[in-house]
Every structure is written in structure tokens, then in C-alpha cells.
MDAnalysis code that builds the backbone (N, CA, C; Angstrom):
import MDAnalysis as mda
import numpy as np

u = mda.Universe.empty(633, n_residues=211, atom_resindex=np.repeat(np.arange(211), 3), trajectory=True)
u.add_TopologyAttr("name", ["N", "CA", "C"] * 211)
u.add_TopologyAttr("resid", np.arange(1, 212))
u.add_TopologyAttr("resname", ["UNK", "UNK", "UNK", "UNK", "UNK", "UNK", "UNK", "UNK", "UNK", "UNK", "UNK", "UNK", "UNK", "UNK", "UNK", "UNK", "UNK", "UNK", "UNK", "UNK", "UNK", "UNK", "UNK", "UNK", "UNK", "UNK", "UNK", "UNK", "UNK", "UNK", "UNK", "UNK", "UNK", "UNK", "UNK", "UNK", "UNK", "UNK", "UNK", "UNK", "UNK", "UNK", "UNK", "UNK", "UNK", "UNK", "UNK", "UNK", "UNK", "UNK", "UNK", "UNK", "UNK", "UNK", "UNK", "UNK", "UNK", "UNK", "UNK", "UNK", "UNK", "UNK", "UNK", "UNK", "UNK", "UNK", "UNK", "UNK", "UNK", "UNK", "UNK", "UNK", "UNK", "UNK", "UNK", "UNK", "UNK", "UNK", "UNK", "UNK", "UNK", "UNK", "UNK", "UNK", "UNK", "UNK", "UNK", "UNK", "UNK", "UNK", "UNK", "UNK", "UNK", "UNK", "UNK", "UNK", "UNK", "UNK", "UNK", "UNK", "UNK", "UNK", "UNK", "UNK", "UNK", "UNK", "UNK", "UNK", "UNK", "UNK", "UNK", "UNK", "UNK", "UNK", "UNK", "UNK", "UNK", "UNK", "UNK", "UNK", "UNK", "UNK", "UNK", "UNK", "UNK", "UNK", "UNK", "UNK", "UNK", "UNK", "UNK", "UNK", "UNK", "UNK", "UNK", "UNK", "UNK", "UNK", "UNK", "UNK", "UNK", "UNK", "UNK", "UNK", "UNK", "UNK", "UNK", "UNK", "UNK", "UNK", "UNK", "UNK", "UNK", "UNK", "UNK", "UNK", "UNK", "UNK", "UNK", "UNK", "UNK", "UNK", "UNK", "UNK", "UNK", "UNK", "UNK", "UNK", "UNK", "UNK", "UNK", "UNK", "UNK", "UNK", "UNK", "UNK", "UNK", "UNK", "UNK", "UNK", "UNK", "UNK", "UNK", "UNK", "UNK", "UNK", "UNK", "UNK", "UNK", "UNK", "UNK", "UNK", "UNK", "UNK", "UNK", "UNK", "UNK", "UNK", "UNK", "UNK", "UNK", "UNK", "UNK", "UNK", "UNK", "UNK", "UNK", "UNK", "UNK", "UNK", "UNK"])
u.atoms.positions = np.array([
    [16.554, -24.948, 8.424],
    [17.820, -24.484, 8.998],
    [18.142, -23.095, 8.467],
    [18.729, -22.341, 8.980],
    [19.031, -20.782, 8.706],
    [20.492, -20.806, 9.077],
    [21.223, -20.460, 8.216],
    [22.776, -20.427, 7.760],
    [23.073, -19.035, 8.599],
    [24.144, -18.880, 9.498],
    [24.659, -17.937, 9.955],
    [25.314, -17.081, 8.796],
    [25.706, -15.267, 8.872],
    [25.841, -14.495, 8.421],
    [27.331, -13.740, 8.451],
    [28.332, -14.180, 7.942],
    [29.865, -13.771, 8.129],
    [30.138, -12.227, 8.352],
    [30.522, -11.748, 9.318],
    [31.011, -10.017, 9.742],
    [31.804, -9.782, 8.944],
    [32.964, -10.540, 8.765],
    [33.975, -10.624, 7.838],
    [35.419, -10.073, 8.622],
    [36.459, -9.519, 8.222],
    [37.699, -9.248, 9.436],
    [38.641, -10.558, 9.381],
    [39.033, -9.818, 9.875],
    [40.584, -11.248, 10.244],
    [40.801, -12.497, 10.973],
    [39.505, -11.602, 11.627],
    [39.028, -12.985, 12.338],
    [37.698, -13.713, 11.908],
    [37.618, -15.052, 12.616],
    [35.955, -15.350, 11.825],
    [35.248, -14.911, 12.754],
    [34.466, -14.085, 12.678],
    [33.201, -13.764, 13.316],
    [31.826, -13.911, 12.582],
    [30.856, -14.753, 13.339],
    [29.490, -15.064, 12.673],
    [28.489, -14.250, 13.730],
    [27.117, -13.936, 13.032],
    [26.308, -13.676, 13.415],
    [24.892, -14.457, 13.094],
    [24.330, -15.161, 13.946],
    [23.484, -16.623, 13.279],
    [21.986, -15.529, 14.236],
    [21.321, -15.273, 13.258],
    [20.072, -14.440, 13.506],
    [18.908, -15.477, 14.471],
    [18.193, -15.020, 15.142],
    [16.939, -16.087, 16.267],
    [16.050, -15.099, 16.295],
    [14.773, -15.737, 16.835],
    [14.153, -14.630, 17.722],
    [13.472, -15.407, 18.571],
    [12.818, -14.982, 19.727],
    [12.430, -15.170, 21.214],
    [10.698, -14.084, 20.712],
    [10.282, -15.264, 21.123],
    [8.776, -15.021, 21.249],
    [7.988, -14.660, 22.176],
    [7.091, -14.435, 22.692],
    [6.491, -13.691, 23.731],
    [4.831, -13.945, 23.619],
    [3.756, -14.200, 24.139],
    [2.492, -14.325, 23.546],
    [1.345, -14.382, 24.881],
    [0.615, -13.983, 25.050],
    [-0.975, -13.926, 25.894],
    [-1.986, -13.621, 24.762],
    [-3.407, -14.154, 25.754],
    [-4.458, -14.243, 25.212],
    [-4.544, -15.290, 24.821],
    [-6.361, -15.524, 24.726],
    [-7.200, -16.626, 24.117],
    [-7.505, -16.207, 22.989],
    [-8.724, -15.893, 23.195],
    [-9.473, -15.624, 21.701],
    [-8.524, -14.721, 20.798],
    [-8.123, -13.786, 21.083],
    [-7.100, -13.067, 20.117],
    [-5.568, -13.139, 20.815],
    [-4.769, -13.327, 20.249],
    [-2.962, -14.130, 20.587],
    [-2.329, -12.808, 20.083],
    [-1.658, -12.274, 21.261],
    [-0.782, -10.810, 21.077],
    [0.423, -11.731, 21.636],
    [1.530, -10.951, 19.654],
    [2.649, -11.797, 19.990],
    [3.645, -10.733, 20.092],
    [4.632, -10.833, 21.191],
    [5.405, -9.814, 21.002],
    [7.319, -10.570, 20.590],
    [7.926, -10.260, 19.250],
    [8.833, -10.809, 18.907],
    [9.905, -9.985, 18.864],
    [11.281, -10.901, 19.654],
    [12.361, -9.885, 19.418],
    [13.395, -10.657, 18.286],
    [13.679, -9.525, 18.102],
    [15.243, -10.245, 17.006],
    [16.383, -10.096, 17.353],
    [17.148, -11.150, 17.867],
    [18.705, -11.199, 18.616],
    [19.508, -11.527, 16.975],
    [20.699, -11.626, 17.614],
    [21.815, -12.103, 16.789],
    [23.107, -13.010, 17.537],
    [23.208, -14.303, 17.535],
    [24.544, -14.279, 18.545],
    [25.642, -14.450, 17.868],
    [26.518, -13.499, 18.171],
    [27.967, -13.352, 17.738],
    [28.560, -14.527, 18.222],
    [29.450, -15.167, 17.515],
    [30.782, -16.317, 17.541],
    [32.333, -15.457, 17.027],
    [33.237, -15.822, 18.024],
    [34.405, -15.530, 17.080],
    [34.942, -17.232, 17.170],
    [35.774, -17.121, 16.214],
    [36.234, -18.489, 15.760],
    [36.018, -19.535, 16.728],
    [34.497, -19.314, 16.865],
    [33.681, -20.892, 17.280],
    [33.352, -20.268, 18.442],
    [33.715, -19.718, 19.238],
    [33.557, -19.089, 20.408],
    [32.128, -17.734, 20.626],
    [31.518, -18.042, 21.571],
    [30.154, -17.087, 21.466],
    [30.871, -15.913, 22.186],
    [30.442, -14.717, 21.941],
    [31.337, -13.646, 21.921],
    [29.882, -12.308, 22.936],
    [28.655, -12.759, 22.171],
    [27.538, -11.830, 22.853],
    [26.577, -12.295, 21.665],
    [25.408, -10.906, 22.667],
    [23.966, -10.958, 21.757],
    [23.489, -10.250, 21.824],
    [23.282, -9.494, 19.904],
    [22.814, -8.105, 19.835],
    [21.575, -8.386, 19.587],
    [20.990, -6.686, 20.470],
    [19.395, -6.875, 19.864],
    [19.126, -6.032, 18.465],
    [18.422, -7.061, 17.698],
    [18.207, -6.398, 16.537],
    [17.211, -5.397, 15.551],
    [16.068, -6.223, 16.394],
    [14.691, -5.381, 15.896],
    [13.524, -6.499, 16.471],
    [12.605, -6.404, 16.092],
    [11.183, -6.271, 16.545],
    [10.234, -6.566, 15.889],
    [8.749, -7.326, 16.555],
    [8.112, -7.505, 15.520],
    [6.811, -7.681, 16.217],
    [5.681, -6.848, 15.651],
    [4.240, -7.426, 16.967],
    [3.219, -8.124, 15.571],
    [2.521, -8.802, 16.537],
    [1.521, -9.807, 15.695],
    [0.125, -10.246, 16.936],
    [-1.004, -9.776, 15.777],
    [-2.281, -11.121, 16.403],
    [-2.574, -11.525, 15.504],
    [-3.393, -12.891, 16.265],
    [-3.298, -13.913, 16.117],
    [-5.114, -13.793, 16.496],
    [-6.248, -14.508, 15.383],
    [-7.158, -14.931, 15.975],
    [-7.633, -15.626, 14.348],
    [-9.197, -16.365, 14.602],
    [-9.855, -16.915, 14.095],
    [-10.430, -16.391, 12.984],
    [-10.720, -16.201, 11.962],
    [-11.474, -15.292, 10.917],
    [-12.719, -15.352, 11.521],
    [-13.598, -16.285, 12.161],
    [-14.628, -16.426, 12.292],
    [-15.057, -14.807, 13.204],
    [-13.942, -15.092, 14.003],
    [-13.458, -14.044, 15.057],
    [-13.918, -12.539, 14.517],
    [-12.768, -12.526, 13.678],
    [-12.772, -11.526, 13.216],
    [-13.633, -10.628, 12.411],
    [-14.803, -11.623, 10.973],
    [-15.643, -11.045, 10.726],
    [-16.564, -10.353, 11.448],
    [-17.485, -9.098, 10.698],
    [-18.354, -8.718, 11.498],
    [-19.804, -9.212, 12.266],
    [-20.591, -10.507, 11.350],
    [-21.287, -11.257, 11.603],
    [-21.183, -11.579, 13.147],
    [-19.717, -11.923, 13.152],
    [-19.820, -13.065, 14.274],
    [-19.634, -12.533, 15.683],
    [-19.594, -10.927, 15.497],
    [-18.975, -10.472, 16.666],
    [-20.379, -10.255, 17.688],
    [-20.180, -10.670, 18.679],
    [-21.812, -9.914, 20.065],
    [-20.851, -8.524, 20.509],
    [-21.426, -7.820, 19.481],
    [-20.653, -6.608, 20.836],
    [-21.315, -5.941, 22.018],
    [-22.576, -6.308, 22.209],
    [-23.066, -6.090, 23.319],
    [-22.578, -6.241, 24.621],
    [-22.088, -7.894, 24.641],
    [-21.580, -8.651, 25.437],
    [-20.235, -8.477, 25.664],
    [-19.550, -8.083, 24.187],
    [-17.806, -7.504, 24.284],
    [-17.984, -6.515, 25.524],
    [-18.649, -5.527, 25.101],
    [-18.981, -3.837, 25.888],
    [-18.654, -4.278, 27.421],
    [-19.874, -4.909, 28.057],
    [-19.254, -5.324, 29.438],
    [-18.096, -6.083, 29.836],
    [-18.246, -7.621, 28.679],
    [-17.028, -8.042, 29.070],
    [-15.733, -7.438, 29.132],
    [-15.422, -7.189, 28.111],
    [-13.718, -6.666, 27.507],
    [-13.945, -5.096, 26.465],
    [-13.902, -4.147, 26.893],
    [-13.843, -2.871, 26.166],
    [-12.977, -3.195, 25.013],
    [-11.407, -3.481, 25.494],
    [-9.920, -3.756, 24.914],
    [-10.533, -4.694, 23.637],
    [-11.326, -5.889, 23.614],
    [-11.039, -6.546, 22.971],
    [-11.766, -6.238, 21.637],
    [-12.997, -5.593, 22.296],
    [-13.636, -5.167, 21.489],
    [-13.140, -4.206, 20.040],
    [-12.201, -2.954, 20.937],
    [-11.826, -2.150, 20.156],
    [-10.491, -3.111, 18.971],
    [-9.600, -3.884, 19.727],
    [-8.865, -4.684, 19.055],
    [-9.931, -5.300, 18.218],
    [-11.125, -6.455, 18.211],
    [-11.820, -6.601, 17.015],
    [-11.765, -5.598, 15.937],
    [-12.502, -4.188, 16.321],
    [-12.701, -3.485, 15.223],
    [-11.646, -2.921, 14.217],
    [-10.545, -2.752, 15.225],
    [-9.242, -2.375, 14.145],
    [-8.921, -4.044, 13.104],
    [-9.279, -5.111, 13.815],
    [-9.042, -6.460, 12.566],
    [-10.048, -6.459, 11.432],
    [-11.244, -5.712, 12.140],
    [-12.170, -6.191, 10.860],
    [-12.173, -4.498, 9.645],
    [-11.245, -3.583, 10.252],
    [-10.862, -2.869, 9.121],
    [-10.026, -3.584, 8.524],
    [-8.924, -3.902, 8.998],
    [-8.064, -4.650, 8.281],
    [-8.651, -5.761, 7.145],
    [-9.527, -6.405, 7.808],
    [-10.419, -7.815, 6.774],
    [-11.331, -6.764, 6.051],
    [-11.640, -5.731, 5.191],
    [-12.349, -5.035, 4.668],
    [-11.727, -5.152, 3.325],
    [-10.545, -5.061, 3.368],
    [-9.719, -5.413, 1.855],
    [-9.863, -6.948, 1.601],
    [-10.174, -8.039, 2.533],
    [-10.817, -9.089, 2.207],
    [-11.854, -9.166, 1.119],
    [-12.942, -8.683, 1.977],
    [-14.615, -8.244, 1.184],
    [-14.498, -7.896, 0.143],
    [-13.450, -7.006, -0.189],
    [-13.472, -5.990, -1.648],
    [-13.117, -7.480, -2.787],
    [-12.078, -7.675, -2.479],
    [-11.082, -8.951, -3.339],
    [-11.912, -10.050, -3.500],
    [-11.472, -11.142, -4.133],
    [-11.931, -12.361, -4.328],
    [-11.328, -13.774, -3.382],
    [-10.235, -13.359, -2.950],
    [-9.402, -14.101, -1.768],
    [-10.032, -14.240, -0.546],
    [-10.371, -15.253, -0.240],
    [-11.051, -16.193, 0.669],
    [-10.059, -16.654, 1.529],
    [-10.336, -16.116, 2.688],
    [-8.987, -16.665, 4.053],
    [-9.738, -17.084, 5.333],
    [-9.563, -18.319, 4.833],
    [-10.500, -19.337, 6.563],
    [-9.222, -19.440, 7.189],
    [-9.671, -20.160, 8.285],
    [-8.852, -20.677, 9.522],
    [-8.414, -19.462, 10.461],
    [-7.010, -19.676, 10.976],
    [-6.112, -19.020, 12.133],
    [-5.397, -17.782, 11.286],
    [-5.487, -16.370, 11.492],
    [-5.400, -15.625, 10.458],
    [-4.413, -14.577, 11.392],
    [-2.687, -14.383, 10.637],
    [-2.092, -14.055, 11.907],
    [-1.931, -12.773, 10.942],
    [-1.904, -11.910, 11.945],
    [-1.842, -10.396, 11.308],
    [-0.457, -9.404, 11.538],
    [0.899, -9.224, 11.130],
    [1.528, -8.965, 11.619],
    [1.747, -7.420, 10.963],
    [1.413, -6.688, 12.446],
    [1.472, -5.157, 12.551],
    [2.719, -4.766, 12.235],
    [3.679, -5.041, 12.884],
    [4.863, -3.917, 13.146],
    [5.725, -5.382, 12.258],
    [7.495, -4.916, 11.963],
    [8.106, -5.467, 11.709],
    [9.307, -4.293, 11.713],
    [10.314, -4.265, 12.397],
    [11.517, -3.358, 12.550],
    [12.689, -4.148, 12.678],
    [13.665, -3.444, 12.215],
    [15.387, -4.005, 12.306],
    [15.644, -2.211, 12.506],
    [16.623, -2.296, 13.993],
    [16.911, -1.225, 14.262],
    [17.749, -0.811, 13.158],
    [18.498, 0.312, 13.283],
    [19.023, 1.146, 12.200],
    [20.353, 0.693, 12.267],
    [20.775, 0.656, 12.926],
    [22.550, 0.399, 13.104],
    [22.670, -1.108, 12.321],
    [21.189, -2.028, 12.129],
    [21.728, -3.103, 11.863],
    [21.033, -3.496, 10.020],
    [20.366, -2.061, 10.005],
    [19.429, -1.941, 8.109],
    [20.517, -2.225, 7.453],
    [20.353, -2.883, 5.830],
    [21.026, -2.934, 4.961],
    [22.206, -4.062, 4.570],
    [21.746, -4.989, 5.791],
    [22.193, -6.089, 5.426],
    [21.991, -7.262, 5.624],
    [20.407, -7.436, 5.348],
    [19.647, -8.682, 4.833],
    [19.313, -9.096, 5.430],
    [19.353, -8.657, 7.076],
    [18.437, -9.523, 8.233],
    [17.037, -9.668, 8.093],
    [16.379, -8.416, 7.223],
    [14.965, -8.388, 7.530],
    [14.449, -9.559, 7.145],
    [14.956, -10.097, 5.667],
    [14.546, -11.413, 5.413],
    [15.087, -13.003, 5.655],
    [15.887, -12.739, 6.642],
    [16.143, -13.655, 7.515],
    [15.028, -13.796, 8.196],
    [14.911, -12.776, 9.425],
    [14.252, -12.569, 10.509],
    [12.709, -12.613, 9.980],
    [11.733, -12.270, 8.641],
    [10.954, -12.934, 8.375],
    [10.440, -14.697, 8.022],
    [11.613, -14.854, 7.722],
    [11.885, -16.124, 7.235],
    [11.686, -17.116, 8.395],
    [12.336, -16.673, 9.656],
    [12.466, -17.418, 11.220],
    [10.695, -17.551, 11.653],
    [10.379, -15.598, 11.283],
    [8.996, -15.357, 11.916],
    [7.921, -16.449, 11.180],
    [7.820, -16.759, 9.948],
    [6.680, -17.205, 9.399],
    [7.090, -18.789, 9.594],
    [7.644, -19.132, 9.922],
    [8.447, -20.617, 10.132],
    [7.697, -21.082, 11.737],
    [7.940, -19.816, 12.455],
    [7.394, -19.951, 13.933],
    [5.790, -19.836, 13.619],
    [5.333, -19.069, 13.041],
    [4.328, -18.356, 12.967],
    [3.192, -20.237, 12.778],
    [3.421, -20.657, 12.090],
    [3.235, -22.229, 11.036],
    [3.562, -23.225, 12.119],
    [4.420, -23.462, 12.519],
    [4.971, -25.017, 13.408],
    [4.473, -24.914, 14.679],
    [4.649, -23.341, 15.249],
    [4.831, -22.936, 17.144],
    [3.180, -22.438, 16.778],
    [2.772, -21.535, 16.056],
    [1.251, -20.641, 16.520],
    [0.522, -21.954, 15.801],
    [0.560, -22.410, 14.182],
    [-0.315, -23.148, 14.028],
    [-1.081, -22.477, 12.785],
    [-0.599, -21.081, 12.627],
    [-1.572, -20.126, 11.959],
    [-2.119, -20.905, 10.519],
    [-2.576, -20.152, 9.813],
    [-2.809, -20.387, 8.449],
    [-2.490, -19.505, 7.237],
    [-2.714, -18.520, 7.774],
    [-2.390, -17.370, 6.919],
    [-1.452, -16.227, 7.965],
    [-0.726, -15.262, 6.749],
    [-0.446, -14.113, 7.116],
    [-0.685, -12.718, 6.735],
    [-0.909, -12.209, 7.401],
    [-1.539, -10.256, 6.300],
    [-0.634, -10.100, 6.810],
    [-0.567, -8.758, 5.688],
    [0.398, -7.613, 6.767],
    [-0.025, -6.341, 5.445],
    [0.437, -5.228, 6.120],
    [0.295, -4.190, 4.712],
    [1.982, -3.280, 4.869],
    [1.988, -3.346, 3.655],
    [3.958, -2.666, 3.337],
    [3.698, -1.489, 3.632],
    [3.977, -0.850, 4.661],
    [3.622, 0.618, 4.846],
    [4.650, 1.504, 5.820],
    [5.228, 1.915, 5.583],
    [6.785, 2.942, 6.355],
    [6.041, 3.377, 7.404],
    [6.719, 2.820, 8.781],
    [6.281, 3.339, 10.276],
    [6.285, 4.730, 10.265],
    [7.640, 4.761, 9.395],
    [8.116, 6.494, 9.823],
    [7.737, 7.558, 8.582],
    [6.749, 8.396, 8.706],
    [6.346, 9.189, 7.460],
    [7.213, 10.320, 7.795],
    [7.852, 10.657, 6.544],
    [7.964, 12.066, 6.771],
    [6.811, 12.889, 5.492],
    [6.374, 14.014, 5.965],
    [5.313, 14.529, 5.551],
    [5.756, 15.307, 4.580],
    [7.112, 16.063, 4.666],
    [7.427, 16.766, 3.816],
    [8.709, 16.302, 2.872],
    [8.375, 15.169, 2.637],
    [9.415, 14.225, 1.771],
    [8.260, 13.126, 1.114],
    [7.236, 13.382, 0.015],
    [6.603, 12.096, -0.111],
    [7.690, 11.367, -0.768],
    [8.165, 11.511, -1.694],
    [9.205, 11.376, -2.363],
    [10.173, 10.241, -2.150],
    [10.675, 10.294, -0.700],
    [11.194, 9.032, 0.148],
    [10.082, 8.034, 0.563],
    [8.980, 8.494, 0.876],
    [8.249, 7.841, 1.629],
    [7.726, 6.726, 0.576],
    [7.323, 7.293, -0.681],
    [6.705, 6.092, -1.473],
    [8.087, 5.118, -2.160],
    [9.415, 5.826, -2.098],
    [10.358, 5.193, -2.049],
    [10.896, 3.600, -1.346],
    [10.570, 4.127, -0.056],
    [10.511, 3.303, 1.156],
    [9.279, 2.221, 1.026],
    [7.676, 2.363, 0.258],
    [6.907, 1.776, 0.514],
    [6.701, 0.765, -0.375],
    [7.552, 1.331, -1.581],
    [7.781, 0.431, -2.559],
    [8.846, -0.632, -2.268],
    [9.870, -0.176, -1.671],
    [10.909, -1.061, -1.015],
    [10.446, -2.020, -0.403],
    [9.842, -1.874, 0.916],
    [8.728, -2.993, 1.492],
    [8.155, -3.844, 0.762],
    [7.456, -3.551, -0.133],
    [6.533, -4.030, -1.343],
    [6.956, -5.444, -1.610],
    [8.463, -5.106, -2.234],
    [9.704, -5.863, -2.889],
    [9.899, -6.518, -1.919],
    [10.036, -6.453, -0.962],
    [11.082, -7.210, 0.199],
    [10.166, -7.967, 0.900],
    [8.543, -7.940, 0.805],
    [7.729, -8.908, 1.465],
    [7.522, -9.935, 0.162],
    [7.334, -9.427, -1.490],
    [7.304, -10.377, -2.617],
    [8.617, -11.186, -2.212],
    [9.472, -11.292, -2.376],
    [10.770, -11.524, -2.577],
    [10.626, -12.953, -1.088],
    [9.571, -12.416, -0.156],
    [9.404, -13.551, 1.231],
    [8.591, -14.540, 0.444],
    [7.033, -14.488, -0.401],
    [6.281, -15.089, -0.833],
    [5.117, -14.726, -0.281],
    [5.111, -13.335, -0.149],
    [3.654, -12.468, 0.059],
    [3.528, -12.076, -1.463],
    [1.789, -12.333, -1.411],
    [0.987, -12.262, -2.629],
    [0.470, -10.676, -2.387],
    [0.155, -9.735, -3.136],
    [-1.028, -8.629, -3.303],
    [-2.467, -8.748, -3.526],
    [-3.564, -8.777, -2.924],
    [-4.940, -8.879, -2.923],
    [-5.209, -8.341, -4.186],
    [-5.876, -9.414, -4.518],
    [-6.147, -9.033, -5.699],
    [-7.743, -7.942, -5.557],
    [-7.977, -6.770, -5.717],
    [-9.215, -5.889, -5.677],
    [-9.106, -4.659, -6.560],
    [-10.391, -4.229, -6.880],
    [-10.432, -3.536, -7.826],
    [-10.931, -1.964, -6.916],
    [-10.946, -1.922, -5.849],
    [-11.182, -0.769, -5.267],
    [-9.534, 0.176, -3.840],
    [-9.584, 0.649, -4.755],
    [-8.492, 1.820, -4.190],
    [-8.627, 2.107, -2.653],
    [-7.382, 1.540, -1.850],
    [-7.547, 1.803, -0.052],
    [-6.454, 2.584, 0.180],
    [-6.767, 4.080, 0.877],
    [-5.736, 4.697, 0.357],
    [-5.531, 4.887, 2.698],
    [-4.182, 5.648, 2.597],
    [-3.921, 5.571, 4.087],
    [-4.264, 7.323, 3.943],
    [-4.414, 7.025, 5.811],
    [-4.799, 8.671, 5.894],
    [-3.732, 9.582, 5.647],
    [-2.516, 9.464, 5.220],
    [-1.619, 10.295, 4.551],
    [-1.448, 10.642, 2.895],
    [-2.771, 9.367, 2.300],
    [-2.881, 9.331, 0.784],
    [-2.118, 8.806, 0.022],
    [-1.381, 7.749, 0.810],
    [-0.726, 6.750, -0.243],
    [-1.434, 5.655, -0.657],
    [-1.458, 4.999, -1.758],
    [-2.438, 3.537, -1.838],
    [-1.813, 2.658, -1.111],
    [-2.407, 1.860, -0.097],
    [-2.096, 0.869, 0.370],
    [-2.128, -0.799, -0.813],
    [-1.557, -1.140, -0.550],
    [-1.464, -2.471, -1.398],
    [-1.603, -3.979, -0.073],
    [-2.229, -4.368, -0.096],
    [-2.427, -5.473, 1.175],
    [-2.058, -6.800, 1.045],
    [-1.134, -7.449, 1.860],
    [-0.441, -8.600, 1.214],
    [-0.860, -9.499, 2.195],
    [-0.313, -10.876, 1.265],
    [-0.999, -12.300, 2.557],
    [0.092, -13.226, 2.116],
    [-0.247, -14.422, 2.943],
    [0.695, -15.762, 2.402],
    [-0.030, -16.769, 3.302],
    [-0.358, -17.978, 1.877],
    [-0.947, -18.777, 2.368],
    [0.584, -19.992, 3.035],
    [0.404, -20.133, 4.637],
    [1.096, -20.539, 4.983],
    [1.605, -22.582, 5.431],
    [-0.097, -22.483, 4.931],
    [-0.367, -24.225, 4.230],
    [0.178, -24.549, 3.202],
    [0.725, -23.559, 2.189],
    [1.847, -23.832, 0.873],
    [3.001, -23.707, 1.399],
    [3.529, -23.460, 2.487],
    [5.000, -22.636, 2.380],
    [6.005, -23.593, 3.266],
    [7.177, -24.306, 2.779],
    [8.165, -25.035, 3.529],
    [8.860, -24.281, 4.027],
    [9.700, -24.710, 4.880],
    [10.723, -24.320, 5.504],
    [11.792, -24.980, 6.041],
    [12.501, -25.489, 4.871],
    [13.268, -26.007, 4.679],
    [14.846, -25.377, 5.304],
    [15.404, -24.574, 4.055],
    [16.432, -23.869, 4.278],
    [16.579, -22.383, 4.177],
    [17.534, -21.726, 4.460],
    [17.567, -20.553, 4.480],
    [19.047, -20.484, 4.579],
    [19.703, -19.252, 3.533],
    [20.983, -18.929, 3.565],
    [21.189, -17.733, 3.119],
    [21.967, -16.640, 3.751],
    [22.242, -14.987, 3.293],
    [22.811, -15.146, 1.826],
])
């Protein structure tokens, strides 16, 4: 259960966070997630803001290693899918390096946004909290990656930027994302170290949730 979020005012107004899922594909599952909010005033539903955003695939490790791929056969069949393989099995490269072993349904979630008007007050880990809950009961997954990394660089501010990446860092620990454990340095093409996180989602309840 996930506890609605008080506006506060004279009146009662709640905001009880959801999100609405979206998904195609077989072999690889492109999920596209939105984040609403529905407003109540004293009991009464009032509207529904949109809040932010979230994309994810979804495939097999088997999938994903390089062993297992025919890309011969990708080439004619599916160009798309092909190239989508190769961006997962960069991603599974910080696998190889580490000692962390990730079988099964391996959901990879790219993007994660809360628009701006609505930053700074604790939805993100709500709205993760909803996602990895769905991610487990509705997809089935097993695991989750993701890497803490600021959409928005500014180039001439590192200063904020590793600010911001450290923030992430915190705010995916704080969900029950682990850091890969590896002894070799993955740095992004802007030269920050990437740090690569997971959660084994066969440990994780989901019980309650409250702001």
C-alpha cells in the first residue's frame, strides 16, 4: 500500500502518487511509464497531474549476453533489435568486470524523471517504489540495473553535475539498489565514473510505503 501525500492549506488536499504502464514486444519488453498524481480535496477528487516519466527494457540475460546473440539472422530479421541488443550488452559489460551474477528476466531502467515543478518533494521515491513493485508482480522481472547518471549535463558546471550524480547515487541506495561490486573504472563519455547499480528483486517486499 502507498500512503497518499498531504499539500497542506486549509483545506485537506491529498495527492496519492500511481503510474500507468505502457509495454510492446517479445523478446525484448519496451516499457513506457507515466507518473500521475490524483488530487482529493476533503475526500473529493479534484484532478490529475502529470508528474514524470520513466522508460525500461525488459529481456532475458540469456538474451542479452554476447554468446547467445545470431546476429546474422538479427541483420535481416530486425536491424532495431539488433542495435537495441548491442546497447544491453554494453550495459552487461560492467557485469563481466564484477563478480555479480544476474540470471533470469533482467529489467533495465533507462530514463527515470519527475518534472521540475513537482522536484523536491519525495515523489521520486514514491514513484520508484510503485515502479519496482510493478516491475516484480505485473513484468515478473528478476532484477533491476540502472546507472545514477544526470540526463541533463551541463558542460561548463562539472561542479553541479557530480553534485547531482551523487544525489542519484543516494536516492537509488536509500530504494535498495546495491553498487557492482568491480575493480575496473567505467567512465561516461563526459568523464565522470559511472557507478552501476542493481536490485535483486526476489529479496524485495512490498509491503508498505509512506512519505
Amino acid at each position: 500500500m502507498l500512503h497518499a501525500e498531504n499539500l497542506g492549506g486549509e483545506e485537506s488536499r491529498i495527492l496519492t502518487p500511481s503510474i500507468r504502464m505502457n509495454w510492446k514486444g517479445e523478446k525484448i519488453i519496451h516499457i513506457q511509464v507515466e507518473f500521475v498524481g490524483h488530487v482529493t480535496k476533503n475526500g473529493i477528487y479534484e484532478k490529475t497531474e502529470h508528474l514524470g516519466r520513466a522508460l525500461i527494457q525488459v529481456a532475458h540475460h540469456t538474451l542479452i549476453r554476447e554468446h547467445t546473440i545470431d546476429y546474422v539472422s538479427l541483420i535481416h530479421e530486425s536491424p532495431e533489435m539488433l542495435r537495441e541488443l548491442q546497447e544491453l550488452e554494453d550495459f552487461f559489460n560492467c557485469i563481466k568486470i564484477g563478480k555479480q551474477k544476474l540470471e533470469g528476466s533482467i529489467a533495465i531502467l533507462e530514463h527515470l524523471e519527475i518534472y521540475k515543478p513537482f522536484r523536491g518533494r519525495g515523489l521520486a521515491k514514491a514513484f520508484i517504489w510503485l515502479l519496482l513493485k510493478a516491475l516484480k508482480e505485473e513484468i515478473e522481472a528478476d532484477y533491476v540495473l540502472l546507472k545514477p547518471y544526470p540526463f541533463e549535463i551541463r558542460k561548463d558546471d562539472q561542479a553541479s553535475t557530480l553534485k547531482e550524480k551523487l544525489r542519484l547515487e543516494k536516492m537509488y541506495e536509500k530504494s535498495g539498489f546495491r553498487k557492482f561490486p568491480t575493480t575496473k573504472i567505467i567512465k561516461s563519455k563526459e568523464g565522470y565514473i559511472l557507478n552501476y547499480m542493481y536490485m535483486n528483486l526476489n529479496d524485495k517486499q512490498f509491503k508498505d510505503f509512506s512519505f
